[in-house]
MDTraj code that builds the backbone (N, CA, C; nanometers):
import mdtraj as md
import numpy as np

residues = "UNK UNK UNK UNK UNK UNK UNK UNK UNK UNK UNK UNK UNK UNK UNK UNK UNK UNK UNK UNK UNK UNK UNK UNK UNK UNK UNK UNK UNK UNK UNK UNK UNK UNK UNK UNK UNK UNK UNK UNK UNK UNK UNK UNK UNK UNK UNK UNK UNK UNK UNK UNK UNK UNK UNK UNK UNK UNK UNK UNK UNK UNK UNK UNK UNK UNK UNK UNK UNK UNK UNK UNK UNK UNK UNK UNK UNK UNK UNK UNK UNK UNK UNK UNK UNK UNK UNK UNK UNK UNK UNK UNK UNK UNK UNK UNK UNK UNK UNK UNK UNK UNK UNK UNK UNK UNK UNK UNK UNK UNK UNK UNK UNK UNK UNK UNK UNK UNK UNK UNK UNK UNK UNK UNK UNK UNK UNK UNK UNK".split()
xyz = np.array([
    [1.2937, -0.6415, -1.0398],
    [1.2726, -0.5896, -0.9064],
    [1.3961, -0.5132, -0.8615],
    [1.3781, -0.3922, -0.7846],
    [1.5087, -0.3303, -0.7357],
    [1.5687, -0.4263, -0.5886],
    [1.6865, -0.3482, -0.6049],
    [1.7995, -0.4001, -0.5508],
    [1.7384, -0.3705, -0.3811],
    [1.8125, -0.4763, -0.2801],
    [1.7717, -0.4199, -0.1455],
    [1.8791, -0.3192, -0.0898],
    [1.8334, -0.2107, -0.0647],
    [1.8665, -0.1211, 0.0285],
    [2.0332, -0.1216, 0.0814],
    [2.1574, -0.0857, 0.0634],
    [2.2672, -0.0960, 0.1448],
    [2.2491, -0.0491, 0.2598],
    [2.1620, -0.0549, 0.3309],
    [2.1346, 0.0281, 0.4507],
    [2.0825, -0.0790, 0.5408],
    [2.1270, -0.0820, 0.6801],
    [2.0331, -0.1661, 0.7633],
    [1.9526, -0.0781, 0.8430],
    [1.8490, -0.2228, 0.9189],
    [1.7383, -0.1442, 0.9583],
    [1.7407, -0.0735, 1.0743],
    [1.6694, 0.0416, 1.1117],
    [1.7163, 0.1048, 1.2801],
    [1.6779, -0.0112, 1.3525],
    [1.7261, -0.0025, 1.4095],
    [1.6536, -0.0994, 1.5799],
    [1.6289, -0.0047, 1.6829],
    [1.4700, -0.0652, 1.7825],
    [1.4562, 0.0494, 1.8938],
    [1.4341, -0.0671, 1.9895],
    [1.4918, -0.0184, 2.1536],
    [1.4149, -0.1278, 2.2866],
    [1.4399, -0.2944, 2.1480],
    [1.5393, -0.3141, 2.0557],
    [1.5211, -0.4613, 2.0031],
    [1.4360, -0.4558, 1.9331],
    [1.3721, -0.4049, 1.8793],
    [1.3016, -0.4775, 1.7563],
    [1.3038, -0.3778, 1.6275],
    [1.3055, -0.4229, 1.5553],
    [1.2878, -0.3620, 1.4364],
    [1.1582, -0.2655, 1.3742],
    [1.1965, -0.1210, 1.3729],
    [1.0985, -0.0539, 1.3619],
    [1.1016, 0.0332, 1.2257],
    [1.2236, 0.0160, 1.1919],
    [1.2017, 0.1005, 1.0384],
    [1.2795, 0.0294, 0.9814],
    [1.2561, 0.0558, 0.8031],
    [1.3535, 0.0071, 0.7344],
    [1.4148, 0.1179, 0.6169],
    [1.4461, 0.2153, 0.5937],
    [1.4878, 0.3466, 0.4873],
    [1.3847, 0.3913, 0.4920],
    [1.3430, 0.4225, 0.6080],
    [1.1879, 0.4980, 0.5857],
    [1.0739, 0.4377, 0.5606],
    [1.0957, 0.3280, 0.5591],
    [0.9707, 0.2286, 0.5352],
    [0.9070, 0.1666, 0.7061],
    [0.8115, 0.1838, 0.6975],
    [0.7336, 0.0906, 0.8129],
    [0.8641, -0.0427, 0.8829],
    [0.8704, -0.1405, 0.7612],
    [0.9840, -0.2053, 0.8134],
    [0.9995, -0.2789, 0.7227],
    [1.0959, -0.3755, 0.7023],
    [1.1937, -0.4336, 0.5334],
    [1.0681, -0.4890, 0.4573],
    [0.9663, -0.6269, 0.5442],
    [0.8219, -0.6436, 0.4806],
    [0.7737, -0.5207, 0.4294],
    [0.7238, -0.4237, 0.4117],
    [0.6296, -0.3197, 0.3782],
    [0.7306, -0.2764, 0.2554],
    [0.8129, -0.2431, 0.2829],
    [0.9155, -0.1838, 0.1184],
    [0.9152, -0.2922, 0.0708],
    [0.9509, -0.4318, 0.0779],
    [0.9663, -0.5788, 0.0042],
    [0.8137, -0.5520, -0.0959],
    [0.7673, -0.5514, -0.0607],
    [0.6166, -0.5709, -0.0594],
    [0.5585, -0.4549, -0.1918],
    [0.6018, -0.3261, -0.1075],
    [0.5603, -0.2262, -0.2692],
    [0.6814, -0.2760, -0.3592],
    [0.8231, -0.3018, -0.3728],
    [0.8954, -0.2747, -0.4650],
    [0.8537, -0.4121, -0.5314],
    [0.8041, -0.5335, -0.4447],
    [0.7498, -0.6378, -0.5939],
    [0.6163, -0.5804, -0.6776],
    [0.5301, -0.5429, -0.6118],
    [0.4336, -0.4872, -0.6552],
    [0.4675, -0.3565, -0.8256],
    [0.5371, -0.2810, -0.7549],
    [0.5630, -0.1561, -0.8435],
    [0.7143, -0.1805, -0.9231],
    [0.7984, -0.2695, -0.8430],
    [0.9184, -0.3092, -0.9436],
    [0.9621, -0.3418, -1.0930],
    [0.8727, -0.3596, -1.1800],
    [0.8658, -0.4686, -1.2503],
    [0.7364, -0.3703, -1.3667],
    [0.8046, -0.3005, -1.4818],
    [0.6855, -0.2138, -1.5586],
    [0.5243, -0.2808, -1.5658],
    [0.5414, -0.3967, -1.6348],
    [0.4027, -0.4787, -1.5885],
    [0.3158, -0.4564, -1.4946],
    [0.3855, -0.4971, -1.3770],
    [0.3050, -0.5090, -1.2180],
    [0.2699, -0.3413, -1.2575],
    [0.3545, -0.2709, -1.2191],
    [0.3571, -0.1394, -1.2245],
    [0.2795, -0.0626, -1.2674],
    [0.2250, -0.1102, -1.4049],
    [0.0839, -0.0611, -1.4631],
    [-0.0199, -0.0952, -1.4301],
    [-0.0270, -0.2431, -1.4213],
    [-0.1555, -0.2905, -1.3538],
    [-0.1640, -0.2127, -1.2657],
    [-0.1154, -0.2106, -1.1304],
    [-0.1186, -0.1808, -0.9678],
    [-0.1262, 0.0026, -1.0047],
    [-0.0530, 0.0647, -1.0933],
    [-0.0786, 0.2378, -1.1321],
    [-0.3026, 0.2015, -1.1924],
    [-0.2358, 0.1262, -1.2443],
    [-0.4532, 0.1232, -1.3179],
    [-0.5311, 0.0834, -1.1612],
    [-0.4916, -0.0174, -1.1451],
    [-0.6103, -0.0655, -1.0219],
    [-0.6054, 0.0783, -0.9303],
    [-0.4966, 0.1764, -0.9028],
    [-0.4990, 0.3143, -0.7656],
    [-0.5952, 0.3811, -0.8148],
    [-0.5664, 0.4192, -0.9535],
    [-0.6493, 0.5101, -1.0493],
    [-0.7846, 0.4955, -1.0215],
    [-0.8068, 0.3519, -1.0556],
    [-0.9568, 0.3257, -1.0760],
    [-1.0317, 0.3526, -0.8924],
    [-0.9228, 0.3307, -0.8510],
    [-0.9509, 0.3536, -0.6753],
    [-1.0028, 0.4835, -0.5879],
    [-0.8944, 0.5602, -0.6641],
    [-0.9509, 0.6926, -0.6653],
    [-0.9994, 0.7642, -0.7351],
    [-1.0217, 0.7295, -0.8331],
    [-1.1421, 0.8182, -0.9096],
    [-1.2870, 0.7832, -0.8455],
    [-1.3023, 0.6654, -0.8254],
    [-1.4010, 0.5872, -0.7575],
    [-1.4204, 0.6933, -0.6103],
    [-1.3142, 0.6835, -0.5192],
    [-1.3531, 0.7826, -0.4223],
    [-1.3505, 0.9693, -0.4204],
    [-1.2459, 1.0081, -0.5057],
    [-1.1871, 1.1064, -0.4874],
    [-1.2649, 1.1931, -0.6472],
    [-1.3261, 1.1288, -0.7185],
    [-1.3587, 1.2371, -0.8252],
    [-1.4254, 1.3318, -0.8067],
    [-1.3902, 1.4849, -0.8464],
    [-1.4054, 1.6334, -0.8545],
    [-1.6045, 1.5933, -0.8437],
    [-1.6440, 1.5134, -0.9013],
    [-1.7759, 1.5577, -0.8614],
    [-1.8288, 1.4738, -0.7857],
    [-1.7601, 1.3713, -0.6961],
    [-1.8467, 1.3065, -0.5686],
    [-1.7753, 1.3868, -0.4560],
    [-1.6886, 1.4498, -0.4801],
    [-1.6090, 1.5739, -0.3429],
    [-1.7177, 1.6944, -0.3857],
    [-1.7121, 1.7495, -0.4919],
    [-1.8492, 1.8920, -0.5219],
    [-1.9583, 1.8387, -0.4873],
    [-2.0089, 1.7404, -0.4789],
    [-2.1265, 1.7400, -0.3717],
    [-2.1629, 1.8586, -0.2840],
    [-2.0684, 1.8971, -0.2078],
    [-2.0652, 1.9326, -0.0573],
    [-2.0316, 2.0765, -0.1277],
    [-2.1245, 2.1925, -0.1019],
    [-2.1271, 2.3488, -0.0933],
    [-2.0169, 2.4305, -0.0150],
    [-2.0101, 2.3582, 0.0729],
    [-1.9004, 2.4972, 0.2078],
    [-1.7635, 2.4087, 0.1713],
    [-1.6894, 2.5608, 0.1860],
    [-1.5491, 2.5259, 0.1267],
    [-1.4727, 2.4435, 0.2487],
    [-1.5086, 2.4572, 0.3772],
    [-1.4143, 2.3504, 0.4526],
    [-1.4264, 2.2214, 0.4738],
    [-1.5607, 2.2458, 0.4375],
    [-1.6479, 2.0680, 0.3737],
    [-1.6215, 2.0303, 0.3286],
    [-1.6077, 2.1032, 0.2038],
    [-1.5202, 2.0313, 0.0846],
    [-1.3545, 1.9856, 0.1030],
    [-1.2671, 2.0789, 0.1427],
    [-1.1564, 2.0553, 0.1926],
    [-1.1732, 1.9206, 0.3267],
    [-1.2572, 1.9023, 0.3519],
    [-1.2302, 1.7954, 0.4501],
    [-1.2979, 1.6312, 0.4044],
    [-1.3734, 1.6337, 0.2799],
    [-1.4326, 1.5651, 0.1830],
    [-1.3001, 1.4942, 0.1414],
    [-1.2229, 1.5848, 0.0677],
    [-1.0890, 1.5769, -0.0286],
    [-1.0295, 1.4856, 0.0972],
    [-0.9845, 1.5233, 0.2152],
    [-0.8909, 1.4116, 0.2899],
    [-0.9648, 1.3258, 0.3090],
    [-1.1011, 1.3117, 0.3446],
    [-1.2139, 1.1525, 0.3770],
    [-1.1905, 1.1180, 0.2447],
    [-1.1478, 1.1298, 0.1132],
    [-1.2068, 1.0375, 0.0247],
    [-1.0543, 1.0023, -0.0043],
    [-0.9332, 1.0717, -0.0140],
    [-0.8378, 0.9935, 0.0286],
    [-0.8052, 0.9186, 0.1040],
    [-0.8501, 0.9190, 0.2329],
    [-0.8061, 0.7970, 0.3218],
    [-0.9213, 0.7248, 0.2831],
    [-1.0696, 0.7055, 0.2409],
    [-1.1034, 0.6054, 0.1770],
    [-1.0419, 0.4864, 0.0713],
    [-0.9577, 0.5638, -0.0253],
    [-0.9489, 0.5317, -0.1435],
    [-0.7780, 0.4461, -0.0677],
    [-0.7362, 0.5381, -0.0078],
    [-0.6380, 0.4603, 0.0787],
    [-0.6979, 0.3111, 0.1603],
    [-0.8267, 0.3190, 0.2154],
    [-0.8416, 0.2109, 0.3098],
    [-0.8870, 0.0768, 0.1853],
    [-0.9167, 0.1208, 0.0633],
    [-0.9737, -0.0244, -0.0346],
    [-0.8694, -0.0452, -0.1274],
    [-0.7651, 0.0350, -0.1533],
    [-0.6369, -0.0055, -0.2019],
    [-0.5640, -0.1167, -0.1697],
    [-0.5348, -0.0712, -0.0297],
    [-0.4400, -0.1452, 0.1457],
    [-0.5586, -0.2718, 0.1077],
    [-0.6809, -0.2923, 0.1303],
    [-0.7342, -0.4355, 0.1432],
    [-0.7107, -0.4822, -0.0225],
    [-0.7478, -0.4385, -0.1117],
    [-0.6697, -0.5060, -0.2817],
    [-0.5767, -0.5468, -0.2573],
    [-0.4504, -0.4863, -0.2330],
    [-0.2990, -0.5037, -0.1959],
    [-0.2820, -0.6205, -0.1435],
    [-0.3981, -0.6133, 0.0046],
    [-0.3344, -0.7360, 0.1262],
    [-0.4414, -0.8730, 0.0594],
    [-0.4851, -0.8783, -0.0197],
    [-0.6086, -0.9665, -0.0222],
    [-0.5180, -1.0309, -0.1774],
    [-0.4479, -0.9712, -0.2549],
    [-0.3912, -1.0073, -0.3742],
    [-0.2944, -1.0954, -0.3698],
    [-0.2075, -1.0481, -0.2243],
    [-0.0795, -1.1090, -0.1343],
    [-0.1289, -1.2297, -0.0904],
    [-0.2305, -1.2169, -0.0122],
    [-0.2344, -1.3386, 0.0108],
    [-0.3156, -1.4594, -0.0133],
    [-0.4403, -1.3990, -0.1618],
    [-0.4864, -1.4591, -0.2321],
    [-0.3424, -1.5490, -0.3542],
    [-0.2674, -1.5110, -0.3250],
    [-0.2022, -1.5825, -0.4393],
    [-0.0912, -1.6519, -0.3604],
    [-0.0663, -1.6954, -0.2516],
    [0.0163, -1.7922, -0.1883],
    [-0.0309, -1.8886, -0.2282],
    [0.1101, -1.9651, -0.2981],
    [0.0411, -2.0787, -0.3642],
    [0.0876, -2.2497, -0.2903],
    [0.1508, -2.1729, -0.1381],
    [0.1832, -2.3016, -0.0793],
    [0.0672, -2.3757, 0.0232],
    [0.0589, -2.4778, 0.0254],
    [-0.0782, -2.5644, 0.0556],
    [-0.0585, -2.5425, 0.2403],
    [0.0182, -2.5390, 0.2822],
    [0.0395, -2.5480, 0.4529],
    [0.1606, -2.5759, 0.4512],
    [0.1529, -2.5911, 0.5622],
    [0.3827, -2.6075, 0.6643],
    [0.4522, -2.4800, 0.7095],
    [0.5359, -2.5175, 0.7372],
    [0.6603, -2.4081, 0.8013],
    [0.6127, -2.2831, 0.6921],
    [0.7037, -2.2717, 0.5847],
    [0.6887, -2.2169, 0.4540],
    [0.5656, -2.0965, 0.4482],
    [0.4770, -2.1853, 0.4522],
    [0.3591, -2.1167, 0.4309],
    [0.3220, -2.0092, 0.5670],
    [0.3446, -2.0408, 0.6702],
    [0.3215, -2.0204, 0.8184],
    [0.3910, -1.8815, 0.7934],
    [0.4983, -1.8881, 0.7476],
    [0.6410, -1.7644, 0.7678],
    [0.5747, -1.6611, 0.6952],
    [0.5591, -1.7208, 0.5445],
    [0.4515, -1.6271, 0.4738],
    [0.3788, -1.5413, 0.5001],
    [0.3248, -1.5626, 0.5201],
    [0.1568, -1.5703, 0.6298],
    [0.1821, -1.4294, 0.7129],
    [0.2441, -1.4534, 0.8237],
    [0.3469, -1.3955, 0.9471],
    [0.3984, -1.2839, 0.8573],
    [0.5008, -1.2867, 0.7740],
    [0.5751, -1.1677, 0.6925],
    [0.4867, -1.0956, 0.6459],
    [0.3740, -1.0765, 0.5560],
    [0.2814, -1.0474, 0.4896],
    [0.1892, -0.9808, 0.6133],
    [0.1751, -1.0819, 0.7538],
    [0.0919, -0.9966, 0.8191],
    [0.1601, -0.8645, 0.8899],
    [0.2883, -0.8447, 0.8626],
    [0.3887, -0.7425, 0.9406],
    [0.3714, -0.6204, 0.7941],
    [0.3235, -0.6770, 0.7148],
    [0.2971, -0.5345, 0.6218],
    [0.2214, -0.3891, 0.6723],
    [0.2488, -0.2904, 0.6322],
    [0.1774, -0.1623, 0.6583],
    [0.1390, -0.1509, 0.5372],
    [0.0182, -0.2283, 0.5022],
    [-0.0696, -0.2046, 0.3681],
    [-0.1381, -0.0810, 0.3740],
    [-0.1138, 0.0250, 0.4441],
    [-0.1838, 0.1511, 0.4334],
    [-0.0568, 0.2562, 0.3714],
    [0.0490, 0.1725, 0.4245],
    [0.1986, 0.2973, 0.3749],
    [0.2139, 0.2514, 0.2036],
    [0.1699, 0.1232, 0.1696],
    [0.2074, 0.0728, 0.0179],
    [0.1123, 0.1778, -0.0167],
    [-0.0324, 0.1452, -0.0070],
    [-0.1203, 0.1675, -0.0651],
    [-0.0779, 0.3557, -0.0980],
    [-0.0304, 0.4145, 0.0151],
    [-0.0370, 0.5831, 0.0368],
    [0.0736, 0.6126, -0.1256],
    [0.1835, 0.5567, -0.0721],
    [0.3026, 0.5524, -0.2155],
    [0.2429, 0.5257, -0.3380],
    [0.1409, 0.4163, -0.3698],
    [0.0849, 0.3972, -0.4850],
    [-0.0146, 0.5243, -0.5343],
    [-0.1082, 0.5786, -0.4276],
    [-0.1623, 0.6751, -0.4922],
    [-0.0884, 0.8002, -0.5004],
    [-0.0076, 0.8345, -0.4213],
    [0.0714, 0.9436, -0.4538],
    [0.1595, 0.9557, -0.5648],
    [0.1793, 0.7874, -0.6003],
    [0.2794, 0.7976, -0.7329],
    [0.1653, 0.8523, -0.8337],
    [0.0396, 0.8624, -0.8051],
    [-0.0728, 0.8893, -0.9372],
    [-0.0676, 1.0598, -0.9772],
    [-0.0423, 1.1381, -0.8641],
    [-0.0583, 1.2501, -0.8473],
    [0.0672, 1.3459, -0.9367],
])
top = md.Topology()
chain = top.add_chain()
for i, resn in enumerate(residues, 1):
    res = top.add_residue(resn, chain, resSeq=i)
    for name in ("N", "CA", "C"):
        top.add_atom(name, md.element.get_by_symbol(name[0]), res)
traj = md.Trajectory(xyz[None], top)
């Protein structure tokens, strides 16, 4: 897994709103275990793939005849392929907490729900491109 960031996070009005460009330290924590690690990395590169080909392939976008149709097809089936990524992602996270209840688990829980599973998910398919 990479190293964290020498950088701290901005603060706005107190709270923490970015972290190096990330949503906030959860959301980068979050892709760099995911994509850190060549393993994960392939899996999680195969599962985007299969994500968007599923939404985004050249012939479920050619469907549609008029060219701004089509151009506006191409962004609906990206932010599709974006919206079932983000639920894989968040459903994998927290299908695999393997603590039974308590404090521990609670914090978990809480950290994981402060994710921007739509910003992982966006980085993962763009790394496809």
């Amino acid at each position: 897994m990479q190293r964290r960031p020498r950088f701290s996070a901005r603060l706005i009005e107190g709270a923490v709103m970015e972290y190096g460009g990330w949503t906030n330290y959860e959301t980068w924590a979050v892709f760099h275990r995911f994509t850190g690690e060549p393993a994960s990395a392939a899996n999680w590169n195969e599962k985007a793939a299969r994500i968007s080909e599923k939404f985004c392939s050249i012939s479920a976008a050619a469907e549609t005849t008029q060219f701004a149709t089509f151009d506006a097809s191409i962004v609906e089936c990206e932010g599709k392929a974006r919206d079932a990524l983000a639920n894989v992602l968040k459903d994998e996270a927290l299908d695999n907490i393997e603590i039974e209840s308590g404090l521990h688990r609670d914090l978990l829980v809480h950290a994981l729900g402060r994710v921007n599973w739509h910003e992982v998910a966006r980085h993962m398919l763009e790394g496809l491109e």
